[in-house]
C-alpha positions as semicolon CSV with decimal commas, in nm:
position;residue;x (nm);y (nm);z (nm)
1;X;13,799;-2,998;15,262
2;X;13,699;-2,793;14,963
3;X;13,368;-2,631;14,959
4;X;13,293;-2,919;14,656
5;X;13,365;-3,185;14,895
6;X;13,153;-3,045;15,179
7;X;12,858;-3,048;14,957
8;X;12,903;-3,362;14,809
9;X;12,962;-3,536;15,163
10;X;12,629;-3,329;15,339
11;X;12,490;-3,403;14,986
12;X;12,344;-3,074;14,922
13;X;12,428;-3,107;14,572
14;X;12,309;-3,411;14,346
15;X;12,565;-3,542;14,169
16;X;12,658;-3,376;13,842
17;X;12,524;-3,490;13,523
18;X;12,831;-3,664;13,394
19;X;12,841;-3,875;13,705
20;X;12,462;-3,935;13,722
21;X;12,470;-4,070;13,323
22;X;12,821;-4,305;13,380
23;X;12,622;-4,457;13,655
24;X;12,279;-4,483;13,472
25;X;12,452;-4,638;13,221
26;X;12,633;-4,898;13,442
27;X;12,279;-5,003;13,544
28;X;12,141;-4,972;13,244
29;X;12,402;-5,260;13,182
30;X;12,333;-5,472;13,490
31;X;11,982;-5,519;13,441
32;X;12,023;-5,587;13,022
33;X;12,033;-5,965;13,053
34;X;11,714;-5,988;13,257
35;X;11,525;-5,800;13,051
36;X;11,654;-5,956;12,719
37;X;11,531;-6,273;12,836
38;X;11,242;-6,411;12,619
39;X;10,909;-6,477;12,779
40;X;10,953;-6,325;13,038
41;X;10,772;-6,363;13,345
42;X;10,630;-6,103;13,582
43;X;10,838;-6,140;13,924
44;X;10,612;-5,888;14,069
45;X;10,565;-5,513;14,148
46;X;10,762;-5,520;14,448
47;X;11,023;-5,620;14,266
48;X;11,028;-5,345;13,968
49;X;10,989;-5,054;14,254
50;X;11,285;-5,141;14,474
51;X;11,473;-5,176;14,135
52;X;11,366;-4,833;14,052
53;X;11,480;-4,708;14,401
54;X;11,779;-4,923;14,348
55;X;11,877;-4,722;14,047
56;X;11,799;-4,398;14,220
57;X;12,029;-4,452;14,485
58;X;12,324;-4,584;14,292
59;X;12,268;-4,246;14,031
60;X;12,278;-4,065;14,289
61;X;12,592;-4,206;14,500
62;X;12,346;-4,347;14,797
63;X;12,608;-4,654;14,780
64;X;12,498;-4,773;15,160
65;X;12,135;-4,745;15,022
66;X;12,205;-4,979;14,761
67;X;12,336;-5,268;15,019
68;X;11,988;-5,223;15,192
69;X;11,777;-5,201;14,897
70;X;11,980;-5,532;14,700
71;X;11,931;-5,772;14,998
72;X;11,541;-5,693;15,020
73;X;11,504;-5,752;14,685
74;X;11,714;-6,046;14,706
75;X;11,503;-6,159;15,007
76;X;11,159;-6,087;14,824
77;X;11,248;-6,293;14,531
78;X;11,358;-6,604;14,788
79;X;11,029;-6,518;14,956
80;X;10,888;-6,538;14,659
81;X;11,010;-6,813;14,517
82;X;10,964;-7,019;14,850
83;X;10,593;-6,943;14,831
84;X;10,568;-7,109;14,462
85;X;10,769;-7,387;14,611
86;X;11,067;-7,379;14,377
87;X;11,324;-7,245;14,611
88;X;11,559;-7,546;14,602
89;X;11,568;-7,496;14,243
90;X;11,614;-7,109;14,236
91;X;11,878;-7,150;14,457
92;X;12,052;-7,420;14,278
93;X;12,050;-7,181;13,977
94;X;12,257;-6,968;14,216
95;X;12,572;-7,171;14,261
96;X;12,748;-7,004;14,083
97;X;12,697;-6,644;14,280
98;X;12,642;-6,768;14,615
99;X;12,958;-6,593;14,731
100;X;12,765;-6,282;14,588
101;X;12,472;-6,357;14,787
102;X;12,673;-6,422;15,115
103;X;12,891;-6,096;15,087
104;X;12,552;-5,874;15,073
105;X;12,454;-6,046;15,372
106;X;12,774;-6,007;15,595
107;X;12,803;-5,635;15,418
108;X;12,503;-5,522;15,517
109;X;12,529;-5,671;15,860
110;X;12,906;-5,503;15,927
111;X;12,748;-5,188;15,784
112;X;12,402;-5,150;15,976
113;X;12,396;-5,382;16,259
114;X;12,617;-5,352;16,602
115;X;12,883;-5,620;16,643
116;X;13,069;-5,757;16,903
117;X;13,258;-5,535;17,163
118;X;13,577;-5,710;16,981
119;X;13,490;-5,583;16,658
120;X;13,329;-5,255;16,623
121;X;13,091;-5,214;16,325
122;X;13,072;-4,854;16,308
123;X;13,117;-4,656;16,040
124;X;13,202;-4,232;16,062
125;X;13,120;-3,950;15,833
126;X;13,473;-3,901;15,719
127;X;13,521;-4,274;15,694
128;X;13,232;-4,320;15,458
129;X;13,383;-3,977;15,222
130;X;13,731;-4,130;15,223
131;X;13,572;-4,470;15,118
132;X;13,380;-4,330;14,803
133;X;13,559;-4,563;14,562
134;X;13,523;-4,895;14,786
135;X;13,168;-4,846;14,850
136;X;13,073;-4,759;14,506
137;X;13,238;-5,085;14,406
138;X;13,001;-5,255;14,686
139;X;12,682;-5,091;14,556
140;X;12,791;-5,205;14,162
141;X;12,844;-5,593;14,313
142;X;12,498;-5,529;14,508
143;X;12,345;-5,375;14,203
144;X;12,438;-5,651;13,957
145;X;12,333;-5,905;14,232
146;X;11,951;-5,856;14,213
147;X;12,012;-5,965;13,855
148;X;12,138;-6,311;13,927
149;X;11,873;-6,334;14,130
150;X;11,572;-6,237;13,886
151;X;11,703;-6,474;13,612
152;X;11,726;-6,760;13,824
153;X;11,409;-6,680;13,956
154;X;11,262;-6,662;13,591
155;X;11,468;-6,983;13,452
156;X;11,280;-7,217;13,785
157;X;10,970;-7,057;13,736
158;X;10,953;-7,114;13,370
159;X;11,037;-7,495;13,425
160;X;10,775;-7,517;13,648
161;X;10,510;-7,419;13,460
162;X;10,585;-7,671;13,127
């Protein structure tokens, strides 16, 4: 390994600029649906600071980060949405992204929980350098996941209130 790449894997450098605004950008893009949506309604602060960690990790190439942070905020809006009774209909507003919603899940669980002695869930240092380009394309399906999620949630709110 060059000296580049041993930084960048201990991360003892943040990534460079050009890197940091490509990504920015991408979320930038993931979110601009949500917030383009007319009256919209306040889905809570919870909600706006793990998006704002969200986007901090994935700037900043924290692509395992970004499976953790997009399932709690996935969770907190079904919490959320249970508590205001309107689940069924959030989640039928989801049928379209379900597979989305299931591959988070099952990620997150191969990534950060132990399996079976058949099927090791482990991950190693090198493994996780060497898999740069797969796991940034897990954090971008993660990322653009808590999207889906906050429109639907808006859309059954706002037909519950007229």
């Amino acid at each position: 390994m060059r000296n580049e790449e041993i930084s960048n894997f201990f991360c003892q450098q943040p990534p460079d600029l050009k890197d940091w605004t490509r990504r920015r950008n991408h979320f930038f893009d993931y979110g601009l649906k949500f917030y383009n949506i007319t009256d919209r309604v306040d889905i809570g602060k919870k909600f706006y600071a793990l998006e704002n960690e969200l986007e901090r990790a994935y700037c900043s190439g924290c692509y395992l980060a970004c499976i953790m942070i997009s399932k709690a905020i996935i969770e907190y809006i079904e919490k959320k949405a249970e508590k205001i009774k309107i689940l069924t209909d959030y989640k039928e507003k989801l049928f379209y992204c379900s597979d989305a919603f299931s591959w988070i899940h099952e990620r997150r669980k191969n990534l950060f929980h132990s399996g079976s002695k058949e099927q090791s869930n482990s991950i190693s240092r090198s493994e996780m350098f060497n898999m740069q380009e797969e796991l940034e394309r897990d954090a971008v399906k993660a990322c653009s996941a808590i999207y889906y999620s906050a429109r639907a949630f808006v859309q059954t709110y706002k037909l519950k209130i007229k």
